[in-house]
PDB file of N, H, CA, C and O in Angstrom:
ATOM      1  N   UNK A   1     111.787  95.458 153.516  1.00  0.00           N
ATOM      2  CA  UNK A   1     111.450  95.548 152.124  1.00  0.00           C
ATOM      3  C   UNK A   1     110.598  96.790 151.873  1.00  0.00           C
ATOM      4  O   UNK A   1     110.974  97.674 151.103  1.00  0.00           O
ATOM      5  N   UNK A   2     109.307  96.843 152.616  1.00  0.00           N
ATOM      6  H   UNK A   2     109.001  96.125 153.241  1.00  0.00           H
ATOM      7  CA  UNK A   2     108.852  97.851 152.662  1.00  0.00           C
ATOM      8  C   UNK A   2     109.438  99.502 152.366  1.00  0.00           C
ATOM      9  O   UNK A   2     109.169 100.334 151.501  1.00  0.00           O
ATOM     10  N   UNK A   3     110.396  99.491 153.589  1.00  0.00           N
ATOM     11  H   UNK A   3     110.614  98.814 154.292  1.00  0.00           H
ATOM     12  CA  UNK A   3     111.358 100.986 153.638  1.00  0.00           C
ATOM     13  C   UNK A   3     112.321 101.047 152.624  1.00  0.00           C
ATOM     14  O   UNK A   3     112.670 102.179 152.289  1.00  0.00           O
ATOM     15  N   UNK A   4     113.021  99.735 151.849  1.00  0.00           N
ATOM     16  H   UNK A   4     112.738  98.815 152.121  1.00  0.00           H
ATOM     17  CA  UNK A   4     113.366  99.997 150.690  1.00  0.00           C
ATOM     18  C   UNK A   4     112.803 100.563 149.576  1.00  0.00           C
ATOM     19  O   UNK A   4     113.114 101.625 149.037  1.00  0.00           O
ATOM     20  N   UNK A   5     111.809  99.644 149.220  1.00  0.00           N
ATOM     21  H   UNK A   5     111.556  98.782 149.658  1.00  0.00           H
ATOM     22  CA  UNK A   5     111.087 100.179 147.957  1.00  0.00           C
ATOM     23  C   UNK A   5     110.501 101.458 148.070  1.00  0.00           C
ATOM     24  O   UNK A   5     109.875 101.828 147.077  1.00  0.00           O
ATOM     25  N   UNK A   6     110.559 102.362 149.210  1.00  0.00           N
ATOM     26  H   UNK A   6     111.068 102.061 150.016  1.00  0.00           H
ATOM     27  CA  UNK A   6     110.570 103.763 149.697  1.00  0.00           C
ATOM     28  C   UNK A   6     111.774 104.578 148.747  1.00  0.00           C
ATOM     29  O   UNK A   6     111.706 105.688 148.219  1.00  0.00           O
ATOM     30  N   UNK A   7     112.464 103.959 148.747  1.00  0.00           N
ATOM     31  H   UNK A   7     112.519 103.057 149.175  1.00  0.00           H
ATOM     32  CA  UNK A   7     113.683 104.243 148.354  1.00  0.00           C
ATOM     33  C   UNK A   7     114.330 104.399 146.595  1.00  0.00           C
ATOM     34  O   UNK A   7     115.040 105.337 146.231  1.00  0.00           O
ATOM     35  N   UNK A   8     113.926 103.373 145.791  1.00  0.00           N
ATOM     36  H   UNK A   8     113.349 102.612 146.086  1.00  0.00           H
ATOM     37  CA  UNK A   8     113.539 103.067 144.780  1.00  0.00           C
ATOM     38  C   UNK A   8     112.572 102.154 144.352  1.00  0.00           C
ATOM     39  O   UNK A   8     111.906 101.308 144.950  1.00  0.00           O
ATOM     40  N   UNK A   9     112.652 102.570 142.984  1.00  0.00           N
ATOM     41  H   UNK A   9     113.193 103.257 142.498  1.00  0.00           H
ATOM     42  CA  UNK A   9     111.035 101.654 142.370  1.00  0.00           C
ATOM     43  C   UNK A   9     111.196 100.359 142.208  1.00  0.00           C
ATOM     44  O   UNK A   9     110.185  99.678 142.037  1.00  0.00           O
ATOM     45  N   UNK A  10     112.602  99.680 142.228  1.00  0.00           N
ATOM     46  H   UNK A  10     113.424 100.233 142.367  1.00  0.00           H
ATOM     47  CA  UNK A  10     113.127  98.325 141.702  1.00  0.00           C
ATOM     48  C   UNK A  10     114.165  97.812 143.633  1.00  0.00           C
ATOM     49  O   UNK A  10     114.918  98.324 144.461  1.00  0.00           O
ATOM     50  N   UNK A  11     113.594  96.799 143.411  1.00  0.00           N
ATOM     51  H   UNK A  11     112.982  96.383 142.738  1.00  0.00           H
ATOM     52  CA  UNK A  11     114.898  96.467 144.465  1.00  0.00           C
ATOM     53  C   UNK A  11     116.325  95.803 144.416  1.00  0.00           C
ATOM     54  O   UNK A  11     116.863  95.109 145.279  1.00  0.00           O
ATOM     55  N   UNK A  12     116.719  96.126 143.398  1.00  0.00           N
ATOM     56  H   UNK A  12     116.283  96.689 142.697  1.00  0.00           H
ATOM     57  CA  UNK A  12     118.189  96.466 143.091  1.00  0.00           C
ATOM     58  C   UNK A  12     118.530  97.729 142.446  1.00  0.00           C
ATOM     59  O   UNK A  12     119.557  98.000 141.824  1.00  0.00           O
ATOM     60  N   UNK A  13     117.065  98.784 142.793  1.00  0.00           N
ATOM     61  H   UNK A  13     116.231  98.564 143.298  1.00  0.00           H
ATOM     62  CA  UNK A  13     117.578 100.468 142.406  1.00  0.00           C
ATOM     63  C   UNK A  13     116.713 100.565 141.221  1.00  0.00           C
ATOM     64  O   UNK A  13     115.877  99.669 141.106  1.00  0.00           O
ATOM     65  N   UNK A  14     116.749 101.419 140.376  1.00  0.00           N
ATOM     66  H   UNK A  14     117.429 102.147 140.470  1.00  0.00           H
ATOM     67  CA  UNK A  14     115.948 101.980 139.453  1.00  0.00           C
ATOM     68  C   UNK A  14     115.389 101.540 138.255  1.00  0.00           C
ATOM     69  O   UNK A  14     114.487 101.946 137.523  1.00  0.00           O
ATOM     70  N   UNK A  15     116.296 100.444 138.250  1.00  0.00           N
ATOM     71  H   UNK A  15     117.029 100.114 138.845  1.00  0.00           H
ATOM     72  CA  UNK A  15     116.264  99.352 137.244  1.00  0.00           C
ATOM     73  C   UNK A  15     115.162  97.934 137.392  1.00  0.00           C
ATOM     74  O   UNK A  15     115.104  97.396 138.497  1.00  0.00           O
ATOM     75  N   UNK A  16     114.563  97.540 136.578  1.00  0.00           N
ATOM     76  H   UNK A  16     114.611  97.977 135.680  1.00  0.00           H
ATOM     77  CA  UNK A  16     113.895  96.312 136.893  1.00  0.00           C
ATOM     78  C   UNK A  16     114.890  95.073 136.422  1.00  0.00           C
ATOM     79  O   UNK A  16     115.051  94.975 135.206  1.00  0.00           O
ATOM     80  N   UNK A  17     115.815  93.780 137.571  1.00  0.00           N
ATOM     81  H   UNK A  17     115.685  93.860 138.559  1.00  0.00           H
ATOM     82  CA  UNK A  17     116.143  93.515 137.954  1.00  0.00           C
ATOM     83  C   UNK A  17     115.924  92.541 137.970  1.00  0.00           C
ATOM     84  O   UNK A  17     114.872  92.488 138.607  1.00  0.00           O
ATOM     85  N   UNK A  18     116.390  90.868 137.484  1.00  0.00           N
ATOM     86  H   UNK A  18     117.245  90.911 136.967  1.00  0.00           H
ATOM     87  CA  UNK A  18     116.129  90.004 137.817  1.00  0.00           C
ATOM     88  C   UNK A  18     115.670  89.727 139.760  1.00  0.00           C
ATOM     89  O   UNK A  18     114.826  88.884 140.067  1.00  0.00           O
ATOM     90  N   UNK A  19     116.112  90.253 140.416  1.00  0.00           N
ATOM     91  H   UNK A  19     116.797  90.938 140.167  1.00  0.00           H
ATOM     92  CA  UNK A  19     115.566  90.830 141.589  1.00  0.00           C
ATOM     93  C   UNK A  19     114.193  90.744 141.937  1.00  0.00           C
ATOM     94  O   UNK A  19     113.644  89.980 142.731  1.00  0.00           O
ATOM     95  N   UNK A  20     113.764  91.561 141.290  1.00  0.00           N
ATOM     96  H   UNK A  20     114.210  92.182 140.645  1.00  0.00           H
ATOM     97  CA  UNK A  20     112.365  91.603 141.148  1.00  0.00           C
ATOM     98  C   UNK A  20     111.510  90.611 140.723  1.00  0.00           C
ATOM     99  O   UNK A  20     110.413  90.337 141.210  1.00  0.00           O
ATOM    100  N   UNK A  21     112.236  89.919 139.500  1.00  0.00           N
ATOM    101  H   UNK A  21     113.127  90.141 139.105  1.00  0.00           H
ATOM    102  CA  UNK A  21     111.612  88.878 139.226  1.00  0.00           C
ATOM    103  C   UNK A  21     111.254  87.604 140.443  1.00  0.00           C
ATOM    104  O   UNK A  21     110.169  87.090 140.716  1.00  0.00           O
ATOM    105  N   UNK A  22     112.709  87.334 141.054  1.00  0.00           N
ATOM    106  H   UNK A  22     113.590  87.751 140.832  1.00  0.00           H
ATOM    107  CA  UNK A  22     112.202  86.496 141.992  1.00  0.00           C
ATOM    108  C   UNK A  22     111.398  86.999 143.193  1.00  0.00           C
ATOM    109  O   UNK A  22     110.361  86.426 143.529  1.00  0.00           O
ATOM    110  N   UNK A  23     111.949  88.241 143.946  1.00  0.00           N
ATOM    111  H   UNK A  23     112.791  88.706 143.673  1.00  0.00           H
ATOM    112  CA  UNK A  23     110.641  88.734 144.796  1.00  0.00           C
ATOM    113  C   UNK A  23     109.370  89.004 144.434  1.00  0.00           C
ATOM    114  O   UNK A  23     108.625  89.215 145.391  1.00  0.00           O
ATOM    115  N   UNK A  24     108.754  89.083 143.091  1.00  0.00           N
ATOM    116  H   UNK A  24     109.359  88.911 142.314  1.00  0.00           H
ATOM    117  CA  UNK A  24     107.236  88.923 142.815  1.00  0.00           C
ATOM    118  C   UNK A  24     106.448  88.146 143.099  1.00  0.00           C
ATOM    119  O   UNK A  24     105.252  88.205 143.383  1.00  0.00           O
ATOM    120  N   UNK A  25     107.600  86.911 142.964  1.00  0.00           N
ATOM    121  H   UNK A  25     108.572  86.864 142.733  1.00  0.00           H
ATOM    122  CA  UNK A  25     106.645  85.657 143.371  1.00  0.00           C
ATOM    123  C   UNK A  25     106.386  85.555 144.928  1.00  0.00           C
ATOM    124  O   UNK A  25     105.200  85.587 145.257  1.00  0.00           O
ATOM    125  N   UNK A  26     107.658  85.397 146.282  1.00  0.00           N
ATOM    126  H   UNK A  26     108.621  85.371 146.014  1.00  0.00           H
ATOM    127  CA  UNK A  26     106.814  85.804 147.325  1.00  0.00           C
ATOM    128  C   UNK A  26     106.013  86.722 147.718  1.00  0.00           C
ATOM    129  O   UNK A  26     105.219  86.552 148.643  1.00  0.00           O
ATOM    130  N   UNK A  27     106.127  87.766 147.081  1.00  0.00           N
ATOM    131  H   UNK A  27     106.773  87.904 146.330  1.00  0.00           H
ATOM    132  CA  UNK A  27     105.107  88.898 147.437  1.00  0.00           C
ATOM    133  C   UNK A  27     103.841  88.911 147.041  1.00  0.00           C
ATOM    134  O   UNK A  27     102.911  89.334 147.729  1.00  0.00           O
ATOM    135  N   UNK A  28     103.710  88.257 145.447  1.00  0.00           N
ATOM    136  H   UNK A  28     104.465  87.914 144.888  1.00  0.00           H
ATOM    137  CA  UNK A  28     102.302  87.412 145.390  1.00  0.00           C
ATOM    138  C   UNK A  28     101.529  86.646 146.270  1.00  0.00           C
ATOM    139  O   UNK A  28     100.353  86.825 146.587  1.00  0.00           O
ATOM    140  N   UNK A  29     102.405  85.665 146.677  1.00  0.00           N
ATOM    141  H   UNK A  29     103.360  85.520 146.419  1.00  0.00           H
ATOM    142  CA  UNK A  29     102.236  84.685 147.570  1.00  0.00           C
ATOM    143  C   UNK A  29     101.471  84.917 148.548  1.00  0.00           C
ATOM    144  O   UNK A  29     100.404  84.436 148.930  1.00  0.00           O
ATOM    145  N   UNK A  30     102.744  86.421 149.223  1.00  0.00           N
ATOM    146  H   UNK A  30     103.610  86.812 148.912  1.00  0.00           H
ATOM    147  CA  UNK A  30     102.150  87.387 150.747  1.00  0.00           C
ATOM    148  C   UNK A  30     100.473  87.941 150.556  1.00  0.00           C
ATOM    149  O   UNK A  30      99.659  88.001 151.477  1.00  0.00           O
ATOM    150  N   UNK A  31     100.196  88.344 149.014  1.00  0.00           N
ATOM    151  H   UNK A  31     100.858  88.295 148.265  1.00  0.00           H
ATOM    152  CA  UNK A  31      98.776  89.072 149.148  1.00  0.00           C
ATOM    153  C   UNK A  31      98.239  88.055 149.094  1.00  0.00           C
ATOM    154  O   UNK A  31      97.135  88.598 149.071  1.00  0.00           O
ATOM    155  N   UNK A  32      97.860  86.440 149.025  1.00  0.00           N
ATOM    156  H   UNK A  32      98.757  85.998 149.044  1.00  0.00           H
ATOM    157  CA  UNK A  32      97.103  85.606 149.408  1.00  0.00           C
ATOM    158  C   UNK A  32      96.985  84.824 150.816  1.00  0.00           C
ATOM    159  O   UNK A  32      96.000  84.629 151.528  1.00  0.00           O
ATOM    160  N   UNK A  33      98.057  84.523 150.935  1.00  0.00           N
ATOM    161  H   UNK A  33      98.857  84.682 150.357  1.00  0.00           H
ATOM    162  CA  UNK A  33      98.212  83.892 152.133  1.00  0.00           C
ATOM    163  C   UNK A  33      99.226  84.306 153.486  1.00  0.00           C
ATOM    164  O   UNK A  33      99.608  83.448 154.282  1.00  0.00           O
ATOM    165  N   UNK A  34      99.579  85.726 153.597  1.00  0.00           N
ATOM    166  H   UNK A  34      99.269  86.423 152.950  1.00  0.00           H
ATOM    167  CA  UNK A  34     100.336  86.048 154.683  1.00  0.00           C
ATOM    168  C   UNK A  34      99.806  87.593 154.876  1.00  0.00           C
ATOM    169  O   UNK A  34     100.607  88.422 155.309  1.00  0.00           O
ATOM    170  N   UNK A  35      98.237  88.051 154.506  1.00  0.00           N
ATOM    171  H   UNK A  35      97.586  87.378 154.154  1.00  0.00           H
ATOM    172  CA  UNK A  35      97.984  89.266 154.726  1.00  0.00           C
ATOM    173  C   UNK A  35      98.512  90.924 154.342  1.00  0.00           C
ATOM    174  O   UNK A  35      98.296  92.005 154.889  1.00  0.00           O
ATOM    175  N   UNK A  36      99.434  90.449 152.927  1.00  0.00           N
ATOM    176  H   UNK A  36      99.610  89.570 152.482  1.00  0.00           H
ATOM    177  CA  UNK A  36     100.066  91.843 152.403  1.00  0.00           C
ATOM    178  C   UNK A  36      98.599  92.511 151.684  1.00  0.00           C
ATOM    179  O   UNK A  36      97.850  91.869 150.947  1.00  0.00           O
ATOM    180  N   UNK A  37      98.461  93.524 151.973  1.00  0.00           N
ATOM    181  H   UNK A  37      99.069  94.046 152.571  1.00  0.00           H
ATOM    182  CA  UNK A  37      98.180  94.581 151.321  1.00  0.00           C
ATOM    183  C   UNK A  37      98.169  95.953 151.495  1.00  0.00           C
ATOM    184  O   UNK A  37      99.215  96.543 151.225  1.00  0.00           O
ATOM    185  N   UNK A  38      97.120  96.661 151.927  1.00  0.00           N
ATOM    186  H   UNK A  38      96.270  96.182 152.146  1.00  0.00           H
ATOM    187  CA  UNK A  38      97.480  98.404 151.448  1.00  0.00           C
ATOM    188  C   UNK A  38      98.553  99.044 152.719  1.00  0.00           C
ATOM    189  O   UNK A  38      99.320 100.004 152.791  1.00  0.00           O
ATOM    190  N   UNK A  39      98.157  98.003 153.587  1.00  0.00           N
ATOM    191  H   UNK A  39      97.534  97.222 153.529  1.00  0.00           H
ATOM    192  CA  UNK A  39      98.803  98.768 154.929  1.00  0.00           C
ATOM    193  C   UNK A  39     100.447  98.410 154.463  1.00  0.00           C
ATOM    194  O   UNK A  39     101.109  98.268 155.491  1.00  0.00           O
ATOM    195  N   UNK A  40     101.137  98.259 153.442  1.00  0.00           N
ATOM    196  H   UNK A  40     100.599  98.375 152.607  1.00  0.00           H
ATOM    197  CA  UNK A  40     102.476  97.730 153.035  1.00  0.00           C
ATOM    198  C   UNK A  40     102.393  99.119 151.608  1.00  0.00           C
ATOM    199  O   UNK A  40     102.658  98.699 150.482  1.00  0.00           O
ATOM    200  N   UNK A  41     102.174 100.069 151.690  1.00  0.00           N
ATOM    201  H   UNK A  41     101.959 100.410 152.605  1.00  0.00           H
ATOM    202  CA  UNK A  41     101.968 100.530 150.070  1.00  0.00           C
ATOM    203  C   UNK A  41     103.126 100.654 149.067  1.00  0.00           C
ATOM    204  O   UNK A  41     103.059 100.767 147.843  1.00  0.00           O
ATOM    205  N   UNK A  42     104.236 100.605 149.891  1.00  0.00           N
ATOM    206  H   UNK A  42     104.291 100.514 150.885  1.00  0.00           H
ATOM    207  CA  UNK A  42     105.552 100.260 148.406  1.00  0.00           C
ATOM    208  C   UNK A  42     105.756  99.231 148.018  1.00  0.00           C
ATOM    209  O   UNK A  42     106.366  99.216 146.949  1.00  0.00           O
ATOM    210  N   UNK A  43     105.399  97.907 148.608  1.00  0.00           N
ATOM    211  H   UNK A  43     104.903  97.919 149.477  1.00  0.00           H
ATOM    212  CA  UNK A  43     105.067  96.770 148.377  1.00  0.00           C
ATOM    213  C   UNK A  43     104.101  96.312 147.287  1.00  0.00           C
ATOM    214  O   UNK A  43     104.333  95.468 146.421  1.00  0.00           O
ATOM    215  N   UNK A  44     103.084  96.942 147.454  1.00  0.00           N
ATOM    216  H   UNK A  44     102.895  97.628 148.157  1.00  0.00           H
ATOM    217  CA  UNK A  44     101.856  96.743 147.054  1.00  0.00           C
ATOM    218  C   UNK A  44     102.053  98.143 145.348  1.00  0.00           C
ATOM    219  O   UNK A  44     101.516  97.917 144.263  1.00  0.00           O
ATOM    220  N   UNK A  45     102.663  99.038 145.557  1.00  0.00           N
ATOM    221  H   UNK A  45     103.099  99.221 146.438  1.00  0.00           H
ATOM    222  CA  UNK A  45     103.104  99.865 144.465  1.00  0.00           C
ATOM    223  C   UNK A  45     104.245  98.912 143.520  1.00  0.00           C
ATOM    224  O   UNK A  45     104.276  98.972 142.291  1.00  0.00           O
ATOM    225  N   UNK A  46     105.140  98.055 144.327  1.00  0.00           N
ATOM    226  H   UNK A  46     105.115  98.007 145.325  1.00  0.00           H
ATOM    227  CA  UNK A  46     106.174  96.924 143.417  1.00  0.00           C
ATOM    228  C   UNK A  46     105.249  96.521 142.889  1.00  0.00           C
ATOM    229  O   UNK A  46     105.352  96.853 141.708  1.00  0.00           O
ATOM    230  N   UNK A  47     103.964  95.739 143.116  1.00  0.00           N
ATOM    231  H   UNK A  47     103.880  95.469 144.075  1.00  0.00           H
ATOM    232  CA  UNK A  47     103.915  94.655 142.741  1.00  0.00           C
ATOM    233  C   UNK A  47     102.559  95.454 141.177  1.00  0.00           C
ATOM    234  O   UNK A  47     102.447  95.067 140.014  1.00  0.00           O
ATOM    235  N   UNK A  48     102.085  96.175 141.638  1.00  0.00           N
ATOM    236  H   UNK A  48     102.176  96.490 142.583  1.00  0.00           H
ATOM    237  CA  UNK A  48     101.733  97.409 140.870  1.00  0.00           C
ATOM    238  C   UNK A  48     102.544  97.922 139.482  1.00  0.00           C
ATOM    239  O   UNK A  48     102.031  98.153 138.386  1.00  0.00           O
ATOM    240  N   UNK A  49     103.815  98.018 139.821  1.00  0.00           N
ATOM    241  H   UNK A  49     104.231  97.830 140.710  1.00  0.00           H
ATOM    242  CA  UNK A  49     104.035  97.950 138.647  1.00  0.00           C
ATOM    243  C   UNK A  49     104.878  97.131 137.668  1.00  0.00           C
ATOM    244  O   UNK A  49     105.125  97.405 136.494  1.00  0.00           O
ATOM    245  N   UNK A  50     105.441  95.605 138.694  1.00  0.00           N
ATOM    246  H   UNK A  50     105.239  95.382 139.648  1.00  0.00           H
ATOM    247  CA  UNK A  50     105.577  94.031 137.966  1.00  0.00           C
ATOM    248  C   UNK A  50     104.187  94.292 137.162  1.00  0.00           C
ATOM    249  O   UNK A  50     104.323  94.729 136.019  1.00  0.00           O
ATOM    250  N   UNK A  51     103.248  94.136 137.499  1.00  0.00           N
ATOM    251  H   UNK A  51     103.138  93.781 138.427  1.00  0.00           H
ATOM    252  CA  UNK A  51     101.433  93.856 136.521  1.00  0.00           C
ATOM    253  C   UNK A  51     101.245  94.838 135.792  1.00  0.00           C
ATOM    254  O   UNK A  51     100.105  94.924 135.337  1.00  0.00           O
ATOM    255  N   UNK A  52     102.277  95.964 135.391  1.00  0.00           N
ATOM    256  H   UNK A  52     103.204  95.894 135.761  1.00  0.00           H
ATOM    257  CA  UNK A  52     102.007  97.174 134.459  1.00  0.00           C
ATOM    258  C   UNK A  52     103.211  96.936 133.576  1.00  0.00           C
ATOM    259  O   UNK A  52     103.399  97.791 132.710  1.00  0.00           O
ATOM    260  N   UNK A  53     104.173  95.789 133.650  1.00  0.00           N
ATOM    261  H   UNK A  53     104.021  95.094 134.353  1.00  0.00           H
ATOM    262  CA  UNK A  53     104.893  95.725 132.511  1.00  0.00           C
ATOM    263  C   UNK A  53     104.600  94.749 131.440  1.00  0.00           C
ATOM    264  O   UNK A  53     103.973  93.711 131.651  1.00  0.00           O
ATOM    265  N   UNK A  54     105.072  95.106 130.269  1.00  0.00           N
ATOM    266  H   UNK A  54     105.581  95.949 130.098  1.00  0.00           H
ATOM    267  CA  UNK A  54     104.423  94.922 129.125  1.00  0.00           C
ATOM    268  C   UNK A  54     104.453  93.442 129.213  1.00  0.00           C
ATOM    269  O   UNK A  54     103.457  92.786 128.908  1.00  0.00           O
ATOM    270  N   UNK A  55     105.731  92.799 129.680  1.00  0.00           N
ATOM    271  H   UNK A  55     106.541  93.332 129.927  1.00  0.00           H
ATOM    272  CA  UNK A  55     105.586  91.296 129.695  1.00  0.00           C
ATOM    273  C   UNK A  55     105.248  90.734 130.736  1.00  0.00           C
ATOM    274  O   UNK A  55     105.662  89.598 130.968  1.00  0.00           O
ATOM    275  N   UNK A  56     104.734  91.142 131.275  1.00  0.00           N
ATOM    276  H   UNK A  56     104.398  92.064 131.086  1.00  0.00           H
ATOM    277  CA  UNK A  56     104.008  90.082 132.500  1.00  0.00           C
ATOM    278  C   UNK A  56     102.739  90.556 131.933  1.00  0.00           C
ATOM    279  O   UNK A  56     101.915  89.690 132.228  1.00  0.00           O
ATOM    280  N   UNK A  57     102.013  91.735 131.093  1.00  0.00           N
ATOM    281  H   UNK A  57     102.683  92.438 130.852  1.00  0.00           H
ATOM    282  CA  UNK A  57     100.415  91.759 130.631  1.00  0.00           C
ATOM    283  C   UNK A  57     101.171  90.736 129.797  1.00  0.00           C
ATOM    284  O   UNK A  57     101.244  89.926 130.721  1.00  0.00           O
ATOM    285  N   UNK A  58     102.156  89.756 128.215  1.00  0.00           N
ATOM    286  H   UNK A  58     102.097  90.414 127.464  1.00  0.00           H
ATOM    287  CA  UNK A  58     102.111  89.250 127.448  1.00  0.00           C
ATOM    288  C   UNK A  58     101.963  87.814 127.777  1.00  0.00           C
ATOM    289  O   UNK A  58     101.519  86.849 127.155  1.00  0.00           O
ATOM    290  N   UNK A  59     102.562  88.007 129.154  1.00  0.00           N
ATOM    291  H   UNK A  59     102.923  88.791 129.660  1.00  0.00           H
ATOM    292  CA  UNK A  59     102.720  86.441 129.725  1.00  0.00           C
ATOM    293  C   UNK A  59     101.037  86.168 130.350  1.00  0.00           C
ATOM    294  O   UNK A  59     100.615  85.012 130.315  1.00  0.00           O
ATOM    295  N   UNK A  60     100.440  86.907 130.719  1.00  0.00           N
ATOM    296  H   UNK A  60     100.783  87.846 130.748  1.00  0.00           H
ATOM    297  CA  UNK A  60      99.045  86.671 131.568  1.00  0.00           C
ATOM    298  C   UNK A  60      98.109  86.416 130.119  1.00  0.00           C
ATOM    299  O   UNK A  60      96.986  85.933 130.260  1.00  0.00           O
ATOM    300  N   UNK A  61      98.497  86.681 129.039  1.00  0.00           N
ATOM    301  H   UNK A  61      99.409  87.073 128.924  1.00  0.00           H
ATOM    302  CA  UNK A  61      97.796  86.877 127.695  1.00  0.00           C
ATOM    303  C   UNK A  61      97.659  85.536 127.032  1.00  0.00           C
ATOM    304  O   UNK A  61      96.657  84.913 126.680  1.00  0.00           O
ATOM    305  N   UNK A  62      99.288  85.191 126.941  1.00  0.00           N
ATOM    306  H   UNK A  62     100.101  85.697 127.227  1.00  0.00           H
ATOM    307  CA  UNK A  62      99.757  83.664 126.542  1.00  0.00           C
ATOM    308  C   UNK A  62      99.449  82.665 127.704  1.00  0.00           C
ATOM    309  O   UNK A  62      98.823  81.645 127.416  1.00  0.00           O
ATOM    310  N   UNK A  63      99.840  82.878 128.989  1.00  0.00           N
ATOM    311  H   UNK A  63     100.349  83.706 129.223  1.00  0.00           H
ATOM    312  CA  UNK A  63      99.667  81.669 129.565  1.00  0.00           C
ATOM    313  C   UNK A  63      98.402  81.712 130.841  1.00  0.00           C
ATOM    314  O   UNK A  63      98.603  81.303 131.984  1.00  0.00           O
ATOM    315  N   UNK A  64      97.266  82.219 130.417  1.00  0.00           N
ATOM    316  H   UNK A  64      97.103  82.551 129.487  1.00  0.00           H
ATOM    317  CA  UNK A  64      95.960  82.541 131.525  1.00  0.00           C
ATOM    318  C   UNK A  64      96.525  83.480 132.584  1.00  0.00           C
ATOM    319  O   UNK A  64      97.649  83.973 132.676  1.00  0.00           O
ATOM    320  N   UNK A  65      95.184  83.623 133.548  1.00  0.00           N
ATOM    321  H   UNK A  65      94.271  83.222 133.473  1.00  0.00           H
ATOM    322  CA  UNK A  65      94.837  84.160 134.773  1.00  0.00           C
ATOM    323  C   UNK A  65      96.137  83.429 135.546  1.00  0.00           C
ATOM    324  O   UNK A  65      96.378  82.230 135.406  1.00  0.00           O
ATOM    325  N   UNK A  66      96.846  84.228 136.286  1.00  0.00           N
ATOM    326  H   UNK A  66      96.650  85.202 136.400  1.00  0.00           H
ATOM    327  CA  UNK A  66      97.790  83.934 136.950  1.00  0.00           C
ATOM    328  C   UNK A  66      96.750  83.329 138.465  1.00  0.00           C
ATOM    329  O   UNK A  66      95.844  84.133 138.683  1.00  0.00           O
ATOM    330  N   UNK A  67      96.752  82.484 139.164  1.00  0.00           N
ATOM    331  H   UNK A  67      97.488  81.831 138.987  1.00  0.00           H
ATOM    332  CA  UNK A  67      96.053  82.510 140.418  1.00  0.00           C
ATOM    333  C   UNK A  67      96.442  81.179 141.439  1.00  0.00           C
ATOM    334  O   UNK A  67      95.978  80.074 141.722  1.00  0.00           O
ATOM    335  N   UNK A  68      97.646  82.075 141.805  1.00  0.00           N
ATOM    336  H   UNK A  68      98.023  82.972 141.576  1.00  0.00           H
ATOM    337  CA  UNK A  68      98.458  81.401 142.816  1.00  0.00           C
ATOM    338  C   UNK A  68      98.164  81.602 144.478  1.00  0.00           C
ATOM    339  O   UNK A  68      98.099  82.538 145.275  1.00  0.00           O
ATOM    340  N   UNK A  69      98.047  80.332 144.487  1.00  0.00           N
ATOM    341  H   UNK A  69      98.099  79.572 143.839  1.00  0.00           H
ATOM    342  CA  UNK A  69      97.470  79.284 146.098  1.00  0.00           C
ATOM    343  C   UNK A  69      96.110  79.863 145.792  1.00  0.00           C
ATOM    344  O   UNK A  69      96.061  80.839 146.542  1.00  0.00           O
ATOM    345  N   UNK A  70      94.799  79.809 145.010  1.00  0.00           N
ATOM    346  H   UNK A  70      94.839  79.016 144.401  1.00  0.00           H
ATOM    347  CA  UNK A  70      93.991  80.464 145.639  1.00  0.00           C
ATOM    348  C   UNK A  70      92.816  79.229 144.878  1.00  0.00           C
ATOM    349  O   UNK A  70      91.611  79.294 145.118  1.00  0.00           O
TER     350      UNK A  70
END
């Protein structure tokens, strides 16, 4: 996953991707409970910019602090 998202910004390519939608959620998951962070940085740049689109700030607005397993 890592060497993909090297590759493009979306992981089905350039596009944001229902794709993405479902890998956000394990990769969330990974920065709590399976040790993802900086040492992963396209990973950590995905998930960077899932939290810089307009509807996931509308959804964190409408439905609280997202704070999964923690």
């Amino acid at each position: 996953m890592e060497a993909e998202l090297g590759k493009t910004a979306w992981f089905a390519g350039n596009e944001f991707t229902a794709a993405d939608v479902q890998m956000s959620f394990p990769l969330e998951a990974a920065t709590v409970r399976a040790g993802l962070d900086s040492r992963w940085p396209n990973l950590m740049a995905f998930l960077g910019r899932v939290h810089a689109r307009q509807a996931y700030k509308r959804a964190i607005e409408k439905g609280g602090e997202y704070r999964l397993l923690r």
